[in-house]
C-alpha positions in Angstrom: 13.6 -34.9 17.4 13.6 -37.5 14.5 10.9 -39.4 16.0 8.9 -36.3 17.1 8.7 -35.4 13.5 7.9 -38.7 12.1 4.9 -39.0 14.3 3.5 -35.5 13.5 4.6 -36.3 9.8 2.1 -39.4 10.2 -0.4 -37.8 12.5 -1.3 -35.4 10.3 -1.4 -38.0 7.1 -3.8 -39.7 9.0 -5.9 -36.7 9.5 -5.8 -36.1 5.9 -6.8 -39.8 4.8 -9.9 -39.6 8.0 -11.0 -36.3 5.9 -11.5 -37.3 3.0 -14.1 -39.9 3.0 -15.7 -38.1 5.4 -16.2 -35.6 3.0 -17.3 -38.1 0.5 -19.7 -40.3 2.0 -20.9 -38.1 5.2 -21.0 -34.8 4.0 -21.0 -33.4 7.0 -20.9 -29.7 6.4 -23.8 -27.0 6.5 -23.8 -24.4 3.7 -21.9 -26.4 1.1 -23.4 -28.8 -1.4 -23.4 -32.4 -1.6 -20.8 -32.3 -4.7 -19.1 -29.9 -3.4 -17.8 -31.7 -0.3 -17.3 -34.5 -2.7 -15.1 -32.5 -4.7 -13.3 -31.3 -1.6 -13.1 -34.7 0.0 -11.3 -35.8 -3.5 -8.6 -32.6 -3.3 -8.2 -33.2 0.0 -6.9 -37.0 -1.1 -4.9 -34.7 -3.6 -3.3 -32.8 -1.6 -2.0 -36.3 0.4 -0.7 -37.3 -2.7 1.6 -34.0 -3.2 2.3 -33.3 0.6 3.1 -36.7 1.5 4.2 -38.6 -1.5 3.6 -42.3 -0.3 5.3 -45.0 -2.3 7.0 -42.1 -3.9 4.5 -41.2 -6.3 5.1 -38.0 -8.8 3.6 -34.8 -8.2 2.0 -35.6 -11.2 0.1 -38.5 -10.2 -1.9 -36.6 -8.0 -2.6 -34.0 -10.4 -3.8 -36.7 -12.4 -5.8 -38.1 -9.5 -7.8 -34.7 -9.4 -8.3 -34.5 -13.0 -10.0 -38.0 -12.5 -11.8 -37.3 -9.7 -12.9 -33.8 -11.0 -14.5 -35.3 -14.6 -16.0 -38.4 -12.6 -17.9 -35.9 -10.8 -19.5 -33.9 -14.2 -17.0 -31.1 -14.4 -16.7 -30.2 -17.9 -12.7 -30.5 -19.3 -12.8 -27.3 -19.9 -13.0 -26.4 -16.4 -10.9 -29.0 -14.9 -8.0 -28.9 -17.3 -7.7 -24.9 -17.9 -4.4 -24.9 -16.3 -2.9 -26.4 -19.1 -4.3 -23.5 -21.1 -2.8 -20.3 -18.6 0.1 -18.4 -20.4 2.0 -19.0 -17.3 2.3 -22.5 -18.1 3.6 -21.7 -21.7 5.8 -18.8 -19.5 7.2 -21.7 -17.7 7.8 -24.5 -20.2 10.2 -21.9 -22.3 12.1 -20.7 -18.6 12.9 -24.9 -17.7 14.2 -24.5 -21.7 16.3 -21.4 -20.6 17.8 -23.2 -17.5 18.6 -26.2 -19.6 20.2 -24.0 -22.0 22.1 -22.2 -19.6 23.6 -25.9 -17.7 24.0 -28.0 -21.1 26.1 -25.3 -22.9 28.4 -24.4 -19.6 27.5 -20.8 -19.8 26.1 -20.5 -16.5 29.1 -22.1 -15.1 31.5 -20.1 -16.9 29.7 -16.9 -15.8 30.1 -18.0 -12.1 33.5 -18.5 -12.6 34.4 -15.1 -14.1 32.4 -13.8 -11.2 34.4 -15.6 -8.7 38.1 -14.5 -10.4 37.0 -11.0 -9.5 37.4 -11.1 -5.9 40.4 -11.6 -4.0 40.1 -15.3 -1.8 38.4 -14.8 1.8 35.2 -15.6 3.3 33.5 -12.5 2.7 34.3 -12.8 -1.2 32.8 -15.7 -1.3 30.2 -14.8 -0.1 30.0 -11.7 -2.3 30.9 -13.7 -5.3 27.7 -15.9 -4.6 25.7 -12.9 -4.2 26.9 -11.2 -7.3 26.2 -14.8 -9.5 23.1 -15.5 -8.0 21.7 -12.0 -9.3 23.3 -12.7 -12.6 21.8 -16.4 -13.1 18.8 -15.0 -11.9 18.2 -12.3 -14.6 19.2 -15.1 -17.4 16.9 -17.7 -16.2 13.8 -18.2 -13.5 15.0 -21.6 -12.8 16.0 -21.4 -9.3 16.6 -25.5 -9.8 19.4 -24.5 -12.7 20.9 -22.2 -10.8 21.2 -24.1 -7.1 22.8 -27.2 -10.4 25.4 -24.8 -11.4 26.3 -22.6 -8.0 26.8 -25.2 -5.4 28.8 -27.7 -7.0 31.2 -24.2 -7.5 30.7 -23.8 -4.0 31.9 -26.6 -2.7 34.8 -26.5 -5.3 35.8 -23.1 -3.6 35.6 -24.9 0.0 37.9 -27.5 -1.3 40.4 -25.2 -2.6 40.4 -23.0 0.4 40.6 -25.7 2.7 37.5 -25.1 4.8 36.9 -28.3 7.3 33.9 -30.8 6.2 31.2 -30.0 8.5 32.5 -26.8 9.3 30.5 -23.7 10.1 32.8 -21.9 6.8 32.2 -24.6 4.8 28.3 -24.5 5.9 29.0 -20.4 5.3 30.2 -20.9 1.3 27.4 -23.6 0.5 24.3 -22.5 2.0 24.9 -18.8 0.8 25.5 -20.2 -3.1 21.8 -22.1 -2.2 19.7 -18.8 -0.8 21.3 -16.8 -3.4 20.4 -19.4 -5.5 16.7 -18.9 -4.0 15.9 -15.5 -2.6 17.1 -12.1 -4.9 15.7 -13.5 -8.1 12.2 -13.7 -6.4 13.0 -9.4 -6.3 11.2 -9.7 -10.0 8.3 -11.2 -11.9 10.8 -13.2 -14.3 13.4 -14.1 -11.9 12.1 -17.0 -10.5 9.6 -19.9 -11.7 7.5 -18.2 -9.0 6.6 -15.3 -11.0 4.8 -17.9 -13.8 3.1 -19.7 -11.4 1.2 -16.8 -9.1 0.7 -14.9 -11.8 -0.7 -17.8 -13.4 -3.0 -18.1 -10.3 -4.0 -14.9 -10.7 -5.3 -14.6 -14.0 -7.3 -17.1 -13.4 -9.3 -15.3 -11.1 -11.6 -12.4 -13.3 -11.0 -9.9 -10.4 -7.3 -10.4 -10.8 -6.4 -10.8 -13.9 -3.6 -9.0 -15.7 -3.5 -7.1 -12.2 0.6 -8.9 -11.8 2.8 -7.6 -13.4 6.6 -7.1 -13.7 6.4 -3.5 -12.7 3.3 -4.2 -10.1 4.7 -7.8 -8.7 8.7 -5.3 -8.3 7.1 -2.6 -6.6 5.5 -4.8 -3.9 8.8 -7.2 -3.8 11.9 -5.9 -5.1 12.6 -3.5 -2.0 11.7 -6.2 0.5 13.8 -9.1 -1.1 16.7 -6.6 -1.9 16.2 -5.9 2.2 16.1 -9.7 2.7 19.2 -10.8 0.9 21.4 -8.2 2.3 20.2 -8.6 6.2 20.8 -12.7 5.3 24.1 -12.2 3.9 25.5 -10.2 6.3 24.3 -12.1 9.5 25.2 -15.1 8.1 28.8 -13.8 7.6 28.6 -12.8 11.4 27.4 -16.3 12.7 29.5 -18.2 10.2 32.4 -17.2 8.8 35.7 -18.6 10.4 38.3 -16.6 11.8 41.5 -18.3 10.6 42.5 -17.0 7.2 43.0 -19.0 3.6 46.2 -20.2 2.8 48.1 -17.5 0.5 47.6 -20.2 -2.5 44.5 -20.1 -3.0 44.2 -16.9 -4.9 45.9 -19.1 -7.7 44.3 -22.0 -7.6 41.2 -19.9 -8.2 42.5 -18.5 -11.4 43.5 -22.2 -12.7 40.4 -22.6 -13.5 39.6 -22.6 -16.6 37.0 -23.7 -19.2 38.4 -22.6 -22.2 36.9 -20.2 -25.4 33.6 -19.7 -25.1 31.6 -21.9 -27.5 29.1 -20.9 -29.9 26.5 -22.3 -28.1 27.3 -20.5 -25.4 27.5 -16.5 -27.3 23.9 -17.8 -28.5 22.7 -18.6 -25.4 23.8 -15.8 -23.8 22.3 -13.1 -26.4 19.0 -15.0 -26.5 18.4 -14.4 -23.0 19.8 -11.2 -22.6 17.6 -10.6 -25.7 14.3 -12.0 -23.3 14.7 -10.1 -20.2 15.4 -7.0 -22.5 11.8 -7.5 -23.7 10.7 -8.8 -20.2 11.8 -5.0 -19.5 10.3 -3.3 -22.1 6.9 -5.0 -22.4 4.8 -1.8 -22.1 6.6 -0.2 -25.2 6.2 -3.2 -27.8 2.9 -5.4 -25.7 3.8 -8.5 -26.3 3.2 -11.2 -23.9 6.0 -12.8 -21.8 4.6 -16.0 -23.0 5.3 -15.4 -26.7 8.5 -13.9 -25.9 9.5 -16.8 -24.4 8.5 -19.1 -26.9 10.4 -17.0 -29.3 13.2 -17.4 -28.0 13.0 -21.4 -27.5 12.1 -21.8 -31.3 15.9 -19.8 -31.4 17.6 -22.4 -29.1 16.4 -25.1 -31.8 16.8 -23.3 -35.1 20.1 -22.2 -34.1 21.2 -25.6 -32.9 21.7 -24.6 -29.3 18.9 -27.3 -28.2 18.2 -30.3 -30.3 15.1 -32.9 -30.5 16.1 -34.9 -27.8 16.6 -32.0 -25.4 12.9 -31.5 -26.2 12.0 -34.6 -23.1 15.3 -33.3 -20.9 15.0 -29.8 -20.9 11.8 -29.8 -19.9 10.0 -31.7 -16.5 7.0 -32.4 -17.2 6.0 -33.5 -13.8 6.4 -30.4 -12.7 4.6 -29.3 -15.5 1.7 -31.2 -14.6 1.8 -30.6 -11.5 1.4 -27.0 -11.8 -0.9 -27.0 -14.2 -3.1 -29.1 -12.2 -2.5 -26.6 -9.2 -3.4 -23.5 -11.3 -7.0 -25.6 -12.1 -7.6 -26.1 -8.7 -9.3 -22.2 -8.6 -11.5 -22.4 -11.4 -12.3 -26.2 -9.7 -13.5 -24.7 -6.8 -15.1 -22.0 -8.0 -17.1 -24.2 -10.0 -18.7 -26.4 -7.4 -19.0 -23.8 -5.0 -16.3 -24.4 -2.4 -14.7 -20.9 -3.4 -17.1 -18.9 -2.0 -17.9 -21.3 1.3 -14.2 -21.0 2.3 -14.7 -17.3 1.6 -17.4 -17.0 4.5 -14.8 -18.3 7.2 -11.7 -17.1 5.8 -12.9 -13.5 5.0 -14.2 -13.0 9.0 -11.5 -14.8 9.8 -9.1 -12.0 8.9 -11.1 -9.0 9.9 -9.4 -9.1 13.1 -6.2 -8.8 11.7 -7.0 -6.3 9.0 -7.8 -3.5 10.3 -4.2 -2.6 11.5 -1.9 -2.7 8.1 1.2 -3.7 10.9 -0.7 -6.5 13.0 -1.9 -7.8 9.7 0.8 -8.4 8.2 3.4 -9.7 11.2 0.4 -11.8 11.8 -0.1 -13.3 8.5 3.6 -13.7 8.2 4.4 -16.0 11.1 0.9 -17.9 10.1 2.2 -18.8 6.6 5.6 -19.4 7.5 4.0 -22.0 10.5 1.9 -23.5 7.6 4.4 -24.2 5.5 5.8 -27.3 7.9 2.4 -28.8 6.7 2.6 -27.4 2.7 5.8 -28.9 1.5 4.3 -29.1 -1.9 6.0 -25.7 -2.9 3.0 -23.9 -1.0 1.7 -24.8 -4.6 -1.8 -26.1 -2.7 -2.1 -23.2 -0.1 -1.4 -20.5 -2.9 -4.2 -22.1 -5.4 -7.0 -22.2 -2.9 -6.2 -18.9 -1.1 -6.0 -17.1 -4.7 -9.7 -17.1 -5.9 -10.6 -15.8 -2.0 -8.2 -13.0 -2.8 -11.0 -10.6 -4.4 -13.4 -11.2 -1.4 -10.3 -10.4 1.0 -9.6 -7.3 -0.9 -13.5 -6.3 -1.0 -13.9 -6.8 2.8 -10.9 -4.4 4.0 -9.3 -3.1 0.7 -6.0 -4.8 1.1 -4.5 -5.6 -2.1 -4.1 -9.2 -3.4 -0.7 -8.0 -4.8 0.7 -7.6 -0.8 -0.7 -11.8 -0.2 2.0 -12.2 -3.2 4.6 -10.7 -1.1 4.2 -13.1 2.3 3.4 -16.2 -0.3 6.7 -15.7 -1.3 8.5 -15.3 1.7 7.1 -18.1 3.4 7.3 -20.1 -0.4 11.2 -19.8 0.6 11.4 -21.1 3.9 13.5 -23.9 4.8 14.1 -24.5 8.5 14.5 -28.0 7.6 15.1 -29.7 4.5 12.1 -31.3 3.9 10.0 -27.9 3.6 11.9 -26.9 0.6 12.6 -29.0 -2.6 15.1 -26.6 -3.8 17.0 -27.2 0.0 17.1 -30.9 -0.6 18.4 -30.1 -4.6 21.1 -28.1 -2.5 22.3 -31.2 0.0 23.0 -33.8 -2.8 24.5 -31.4 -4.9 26.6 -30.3 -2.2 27.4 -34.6 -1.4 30.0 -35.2 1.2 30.7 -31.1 1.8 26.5 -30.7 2.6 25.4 -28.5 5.3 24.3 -30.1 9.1 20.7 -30.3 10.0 21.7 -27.7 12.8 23.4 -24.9 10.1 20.4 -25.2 8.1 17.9 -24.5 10.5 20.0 -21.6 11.6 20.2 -20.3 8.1 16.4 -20.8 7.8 15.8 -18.7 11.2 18.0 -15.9 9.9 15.8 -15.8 6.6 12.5 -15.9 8.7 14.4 -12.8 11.2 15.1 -11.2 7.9 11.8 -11.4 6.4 10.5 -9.8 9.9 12.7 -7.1 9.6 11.8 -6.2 6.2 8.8 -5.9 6.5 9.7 -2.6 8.7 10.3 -0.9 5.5 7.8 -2.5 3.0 4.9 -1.8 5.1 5.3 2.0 5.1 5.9 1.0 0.9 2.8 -0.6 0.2 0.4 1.7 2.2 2.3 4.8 0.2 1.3 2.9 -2.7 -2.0 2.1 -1.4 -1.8 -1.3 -1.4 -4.0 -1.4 2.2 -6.3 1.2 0.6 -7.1 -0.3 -2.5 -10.5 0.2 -4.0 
């Protein structure tokens, strides 16, 4: 199996790199200019750099790349670097600040410990108690990244004190449960995950789409579905998973041993700031102002209170990532510049019809496609969402489906993680988890269950989104 995947792994880097100059110095395709296919031929050596990484380069690099490749070719700054510029970027330096916030002051871990006292030691309250923290974490910060830092290591604590076997399908149970809780019901909401940011960051930078995401529109598409999701996960996982034998009778107290004291002033700050955020996030129609100054608000707190300090300033935030993302939320108004956004449009658009005529075969269809895809996308489906996005409004003219329902299966298939490598947040998950980590086999168990889960839901958010419209719109 190992060797299988190296040499797709490699065939299809090589198909990428044979591509590109191609592109560059042939120009072989009909019905797109000559700079065009240079630009493409140049993203196309982008995306290598994030899919692939070779000689572990940051994501950033080959944001960088592009930003080169896109001003040696004539495009203005403006156009190339208007990422940077996106409220969702200055939506998403602020939630990395709220994460950091949440891990440096201990809060987060002394919320999921409070959590845990609650239930009485078995399996199935473990499992609950991850449920019930990963909702928690997930309405004070998006960071799916903090949250995986401070629920697995937890995890595996609880493992250790109920004596679950290394390697065992309980201890795989406890750990991959605190990771998808970690990952999936937060996505249920535009602020819940650094998701909501970056689409809706996509989006607006499309004329057609703009301010069309929302947190009400982005939770009546998603909430319902993921709530669908987590419970159908949970609750075949504890089937498949959960070991028969019961805990020792001590446990119960060697749960409530732990202890991290009084809760610090840093951490009562922390914790109304945030509660403070996703208060506004809440009420946004009533006093209109934009996440994005909320949650800058609320980082100048964390520093004038004392909460953060100047050299959390580099560590709270990753600017790779930062790059990175910005670059990806260029790569729409890149396109559209040079032309590839509408040349794509003329075989993707036709390519769809087939499947869009039946609201049910469209979206089982497109579900299995992106969910296949994403063994190719490991870049956090960053590259597949920011050229799809500006094709969105052609999509939606053609056979008046919503771009708010591609949200939906970008984010289901965004969360996928039959094997480690297809997920960043999956890999965060093993080496927090060390010598108690999941197997290769439990994982990809876990992932089909997701992917069965995501089928299933769809059962009921089909007949949602065509009540709503969504494959009606005008």
């Amino acid at each position: 199996m190992a060797s299988i995947k190296k040499f797709v792994y490699f065939a299809v880097g090589a198909l990428f790199l044979a591509c590109a100059p191609a592109l560059i110095f042939l120009r072989p395709l009909s019905g797109l200019n000559a700079g065009a296919q240079i630009m493409l031929g140049g993203t196309i050596i982008t995306l290598w750099l994030w899919i692939f990484k070779p000689f572990q380069l940051p994501f950033a690099v080959g944001g960088l790349f592009l930003a080169m490749f896109a001003l040696g070719r004539g495009l203005p700054p403006a156009v190339v670097f208007a990422g940077f510029t996106q409220s969702a970027v200055w939506t998403l330096v602020p939630a990395l600040f709220f994460g950091y916030a949440l891990h440096k002051t201990g809060l987060g871990k002394r919320l999921a410990l409070f959590v845990l006292k609650l239930f009485r030691p078995s399996c199935l309250s473990l499992v609950l108690a991850c449920v019930v923290i990963g909702v928690l974490l997930s309405i004070l910060t998006p960071s799916i990244t903090v949250r995986i830092a401070i629920m697995v290591p937890i995890a595996t604590q609880c493992c250790e004190i109920v004596q679950l076997q290394k390697g065992s399908r309980g201890n795989s149970l406890v750990v991959l449960t605190a990771f998808a809780m970690a990952l999936v019901p937060g996505t249920g909401w535009l602020s819940g995950s650094l998701w909501g940011p970056i689409i809706k960051g996509m989006m607006d930078s499309v004329p057609q789409t703009e301010g069309l995401l929302t947190f009400s529109s982005w939770a009546g598409v998603l909430f319902v579905p993921m709530l669908i999701v987590t419970v159908l996960l949970v609750s075949a996982a504890v089937l498949l998973f959960a070991p028969k034998e019961a805990f020792p009778p001590q446990t119960a107290q060697k749960i409530r041993e732990l202890r991290l004291g009084p809760p610090s002033r840093e951490e009562i700050l922390t914790a109304v700031i945030l509660l403070l955020v996703f208060l506004m996030f809440l009420t946004g129609r009533r006093h209109g102002l934009p996440d994005a100054a909320v949650c800058l608000a609320a980082v100048f707190c964390f520093f004038l209170s004392g909460v953060l300090r100047a050299p959390d300033f580099n560590a709270g935030v990753n600017w790779d990532l930062i790059v990175f993302i910005a670059m990806a939320l260029g790569m729409g108004g890149i396109f559209s510049a040079v032309g590839i956004t509408d040349w794509l449009a003329l075989f993707i658009v036709p390519a769809v019809g087939p499947l869009a005529q039946n609201p049910w075969l469209f979206s089982y269809a497109l579900l299995v496609l992106l969910f296949a895809w994403r063994f190719v996308d490991v870049a956090n489906f960053l590259p597949t969402m920011a050229i799809l996005t500006p094709i969105l409004p052609a999509l939606s003219a053609a056979y008046h489906i919503s771009p708010l329902v591609w949200v939906a299966f970008f984010i289901m298939a965004g969360n996928s993680f039959f094997m480690s490598y297809q997920n960043m947040w999956a890999l965060l998950g093993y080496s927090f988890a060390g010598e108690r980590a999941w197997s290769g086999k439990d994982l990809a168990l876990f992932g089909l269950l997701y992917f069965a889960a995501c089928l299933l839901a769809l059962l009921a958010a089909v007949p949602l989104w065509l009540g709503a419209g969504l494959f009606n719109a005008g």
